[in-house]
N, C-alpha and C positions, 0 to 999 in steps of 0.2 A: 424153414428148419424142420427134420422129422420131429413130431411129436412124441413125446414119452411114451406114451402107451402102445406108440407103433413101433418103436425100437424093439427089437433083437436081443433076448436076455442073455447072450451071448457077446462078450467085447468083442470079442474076432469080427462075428457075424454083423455088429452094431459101425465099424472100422469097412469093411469090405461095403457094408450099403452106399458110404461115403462114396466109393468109386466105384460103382458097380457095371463100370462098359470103361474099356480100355483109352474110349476120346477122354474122360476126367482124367486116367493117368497124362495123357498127352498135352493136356492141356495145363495142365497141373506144372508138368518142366517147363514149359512157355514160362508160366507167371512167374516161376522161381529166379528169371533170368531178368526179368525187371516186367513194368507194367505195359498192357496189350492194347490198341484198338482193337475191334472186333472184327476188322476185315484183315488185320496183319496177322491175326490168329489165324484165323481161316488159311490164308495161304500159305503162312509158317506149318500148316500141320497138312501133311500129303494124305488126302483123303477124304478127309471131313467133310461130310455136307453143310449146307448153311443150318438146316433145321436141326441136323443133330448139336453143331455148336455151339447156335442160341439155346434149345433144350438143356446141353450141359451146363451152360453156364449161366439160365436159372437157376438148375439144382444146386448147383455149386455156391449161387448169394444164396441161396432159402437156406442153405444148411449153414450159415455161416462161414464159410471158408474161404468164398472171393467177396470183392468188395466191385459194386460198378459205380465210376464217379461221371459224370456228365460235365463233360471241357465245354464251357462259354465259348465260345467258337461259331463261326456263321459259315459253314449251319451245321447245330451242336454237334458232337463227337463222344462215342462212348469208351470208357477206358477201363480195363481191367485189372486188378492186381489181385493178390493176395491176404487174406488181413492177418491179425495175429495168430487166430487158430489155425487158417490156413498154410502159415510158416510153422508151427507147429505140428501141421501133419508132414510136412517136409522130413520128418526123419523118419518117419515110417515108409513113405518113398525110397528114402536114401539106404535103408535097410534092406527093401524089396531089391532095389539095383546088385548092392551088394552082392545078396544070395545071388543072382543071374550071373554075377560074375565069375562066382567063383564054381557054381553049378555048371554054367560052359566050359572051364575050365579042366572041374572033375572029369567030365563026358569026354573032353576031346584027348586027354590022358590017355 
């Protein structure tokens, strides 16, 4: 999680470090649709390299927002979802989609 003193005296700016590269937004609709292994992400998202993945989806447990659970399973398996906070930045997403929608919309007008 960032520390206090490293946050952004700015909400916007303290909101935007949360996702600060376009794979957390990508990854971010994944989890919203149920919970991930890490290689079913990887291939659900056209793109993404393995390191930048795993890197997001450190950042994403350290700040709170994903949860990673380890399935019992031979041989173990990592699973991803979302926790509470992280369904809670869910509408900040859901907002940002919004504006694209309707900003495509004005443009093509």
């Amino acid at each position: 999680m960032i520390s206090k003193k490293d946050l952004p005296d700015c909400p916007v700016a303290t909101t935007l470090s949360l996702i600060n590269s376009k794979w957390k937004v990508f990854i971010f609709q994944r989890l919203q649709e149920r919970p991930w292994r890490h290689n079913e992400l990887k291939k659900s998202i056209a793109g993404i390299s393995q390191k930048v993945l795993t890197d997001s989806l450190r950042s994403l447990e350290a700040d709170g927002l994903v949860a990673r659970k380890i399935l019992g399973e031979k041989p173990p398996h990592v699973e991803y979802s979302l926790t509470p906070l992280g369904w809670e930045f869910k509408s900040v997403l859901d907002t940002l989609y919004n504006f694209g929608l309707r900003y495509k919309k004005l443009i093509d007008a």
